[in-house]
C-alpha positions in Angstrom: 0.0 0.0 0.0 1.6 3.0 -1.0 1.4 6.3 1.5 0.5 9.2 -0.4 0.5 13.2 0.8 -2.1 14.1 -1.1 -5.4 15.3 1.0 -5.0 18.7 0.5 -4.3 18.0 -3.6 -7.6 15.8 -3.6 -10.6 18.0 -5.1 -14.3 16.1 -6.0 -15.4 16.3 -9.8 -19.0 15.5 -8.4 -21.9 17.4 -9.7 -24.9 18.5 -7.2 -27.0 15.9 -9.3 -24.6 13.5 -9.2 -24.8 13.6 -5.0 -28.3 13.6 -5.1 -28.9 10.7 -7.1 -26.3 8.6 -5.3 -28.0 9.8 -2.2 -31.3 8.6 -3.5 -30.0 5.4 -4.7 -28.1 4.5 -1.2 -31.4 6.3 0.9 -29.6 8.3 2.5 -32.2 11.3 3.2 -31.9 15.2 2.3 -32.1 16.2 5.7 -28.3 15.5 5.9 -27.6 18.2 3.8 -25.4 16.3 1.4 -23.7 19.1 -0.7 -21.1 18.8 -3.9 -18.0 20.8 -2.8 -16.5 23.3 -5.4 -13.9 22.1 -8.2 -10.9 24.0 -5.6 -12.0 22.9 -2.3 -9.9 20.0 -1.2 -11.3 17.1 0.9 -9.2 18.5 3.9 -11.0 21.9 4.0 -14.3 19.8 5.2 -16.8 23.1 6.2 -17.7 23.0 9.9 -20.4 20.5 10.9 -20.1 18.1 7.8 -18.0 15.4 6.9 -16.9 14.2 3.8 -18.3 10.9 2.3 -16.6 9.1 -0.2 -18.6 7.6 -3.2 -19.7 4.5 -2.1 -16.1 3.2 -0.6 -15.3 5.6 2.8 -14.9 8.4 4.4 -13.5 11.5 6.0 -9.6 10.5 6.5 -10.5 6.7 6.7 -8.6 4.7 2.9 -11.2 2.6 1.5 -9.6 -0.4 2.2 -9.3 0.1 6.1 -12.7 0.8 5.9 -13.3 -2.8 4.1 -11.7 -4.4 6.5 -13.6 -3.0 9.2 -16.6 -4.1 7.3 -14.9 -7.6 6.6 -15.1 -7.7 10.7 -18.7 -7.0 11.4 -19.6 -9.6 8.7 -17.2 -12.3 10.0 -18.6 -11.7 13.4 -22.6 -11.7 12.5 -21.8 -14.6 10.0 -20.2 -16.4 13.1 -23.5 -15.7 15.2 -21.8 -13.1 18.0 -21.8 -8.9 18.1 -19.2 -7.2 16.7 -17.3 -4.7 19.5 -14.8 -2.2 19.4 -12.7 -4.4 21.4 -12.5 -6.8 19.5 -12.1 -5.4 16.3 -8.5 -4.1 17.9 -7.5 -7.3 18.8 -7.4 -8.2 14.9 -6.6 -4.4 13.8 -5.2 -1.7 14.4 -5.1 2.2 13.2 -1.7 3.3 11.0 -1.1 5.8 8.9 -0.8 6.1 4.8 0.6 8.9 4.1 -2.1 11.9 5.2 -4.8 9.0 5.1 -5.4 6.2 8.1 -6.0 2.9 7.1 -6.7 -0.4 9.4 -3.8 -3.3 9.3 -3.7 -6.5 10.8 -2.6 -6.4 14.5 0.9 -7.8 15.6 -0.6 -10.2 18.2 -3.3 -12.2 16.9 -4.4 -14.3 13.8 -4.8 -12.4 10.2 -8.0 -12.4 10.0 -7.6 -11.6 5.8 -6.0 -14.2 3.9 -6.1 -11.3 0.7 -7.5 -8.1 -0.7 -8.0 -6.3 -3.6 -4.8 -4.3 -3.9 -6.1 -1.7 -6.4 -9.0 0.5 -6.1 -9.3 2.5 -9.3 -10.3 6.6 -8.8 -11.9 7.2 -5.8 -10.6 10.6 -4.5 -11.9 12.9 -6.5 -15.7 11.5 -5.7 -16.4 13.1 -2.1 -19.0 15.4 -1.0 -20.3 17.0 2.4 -22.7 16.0 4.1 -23.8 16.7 7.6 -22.2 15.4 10.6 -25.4 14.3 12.1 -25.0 11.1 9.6 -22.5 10.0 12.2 -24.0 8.8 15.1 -20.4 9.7 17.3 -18.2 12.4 17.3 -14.7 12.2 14.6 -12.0 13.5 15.1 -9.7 14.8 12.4 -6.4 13.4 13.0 -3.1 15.2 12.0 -1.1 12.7 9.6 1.8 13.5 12.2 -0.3 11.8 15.1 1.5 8.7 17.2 -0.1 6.1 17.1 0.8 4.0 19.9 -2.3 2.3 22.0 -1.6 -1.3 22.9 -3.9 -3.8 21.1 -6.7 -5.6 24.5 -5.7 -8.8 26.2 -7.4 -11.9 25.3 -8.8 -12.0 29.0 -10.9 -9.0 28.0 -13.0 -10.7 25.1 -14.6 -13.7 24.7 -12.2 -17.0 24.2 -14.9 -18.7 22.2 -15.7 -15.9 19.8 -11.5 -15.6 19.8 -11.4 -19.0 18.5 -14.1 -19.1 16.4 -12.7 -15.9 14.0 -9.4 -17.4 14.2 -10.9 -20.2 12.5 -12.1 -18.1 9.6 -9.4 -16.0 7.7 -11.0 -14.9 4.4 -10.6 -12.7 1.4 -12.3 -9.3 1.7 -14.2 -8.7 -1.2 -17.2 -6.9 -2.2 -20.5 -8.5 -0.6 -24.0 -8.3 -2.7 -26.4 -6.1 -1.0 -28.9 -9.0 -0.4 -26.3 -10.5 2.4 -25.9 -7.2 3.6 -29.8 -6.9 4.4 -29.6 -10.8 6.1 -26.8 -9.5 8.3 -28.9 -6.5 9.7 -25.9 -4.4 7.7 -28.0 -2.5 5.2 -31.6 -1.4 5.1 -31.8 -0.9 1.4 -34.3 -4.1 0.7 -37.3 -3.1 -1.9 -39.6 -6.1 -1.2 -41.1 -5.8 2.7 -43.1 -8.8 2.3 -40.0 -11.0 1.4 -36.8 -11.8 3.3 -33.8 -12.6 1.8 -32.5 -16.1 2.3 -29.2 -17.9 1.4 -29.7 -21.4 -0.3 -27.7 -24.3 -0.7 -29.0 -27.3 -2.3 -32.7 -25.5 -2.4 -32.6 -25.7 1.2 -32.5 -22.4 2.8 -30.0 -21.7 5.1 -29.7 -20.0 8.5 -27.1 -17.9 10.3 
């Protein structure tokens, strides 16, 4: 993964109806202002009280593929039948730097949880636009790429052995996931049929997380 310098040199090509169409598509509602930012405002000169979402991959300071993995985790853990938490998302990960942009590697003290990962992404940081922080429901913090970043990773005596071992049995590739598994996982609202559910099948037989 290459570290690049490049937030302030990182400007949206995004139309207003651009925004408001993927904002539409992904339901995400007008009341959270979602705004196209200017040709010369750079992702880094976020106004106060937004944040920057990136099209359909991350956002604020977060690389897409940190934010992947952190997905990758929540679907490993619902798949597995327990809740994903904070803590033990650090016990697998932890937060480093790329350049101006923070990312999400694998920790130094416990199994690797990906076994591989796409390693190119295409364009994806000239398609941001504001919206309001309200979307979020915590507070972020804009980091300073200079930051240290030292906080030890938990001790297994502070999370569940059986949900330890059961991830640790599970190293996968992080890829993509169709929206459909999303909506079975409780990740995604964005399901167009309320009087069906969706359902994974194997055999015909349907099967159950």
């Amino acid at each position: 993964m290459g570290a690049h310098k490049d937030l302030a040199k990182s400007f949206s090509r995004l139309t207003q109806e651009e925004v408001e169409t993927f904002c539409f598509e992904w339901g995400i509602g007008l009341r959270f202002k979602p705004v196209a930012p200017g040709c010369d405002v750079s992702i880094d000169q976020c106004p106060p009280g937004s944040v920057a979402l990136i099209l359909s991959c991350s956002f604020c300071q977060i690389h897409p593929q940190g934010l992947a993995r952190v997905l990758h985790f929540e679907v490993l853990c619902r798949a597995s039948g327990y809740d994903p938490t904070l803590l033990s998302f650090r016990r697998f990960f932890r937060l480093a730097k790329n350049g101006d942009w923070f990312t999400f590697e694998t920790s130094q003290v416990d199994t690797c949880l990906v076994s591989s990962m796409v390693s190119s992404l295409g364009v994806w940081k000239d398609r941001f636009f504001w919206v309001s922080d309200e979307i979020v429901p915590f507070k972020l913090v804009w980091r300073h790429p200079d930051a240290v970043l030292n906080e030890p990773e938990p001790s297994t005596l502070e999370i569940n052995t059986h949900f330890l071992e059961t991830l640790r049995e599970c190293p996968s590739r992080v890829r993509p996931f169709p929206g459909p598994l999303l909506v079975l996982l409780g990740l995604s609202k964005l399901w167009d049929k309320p009087d069906r559910d969706p359902v994974l099948m194997r055999d015909r037989q349907g099967m159950h997380f």
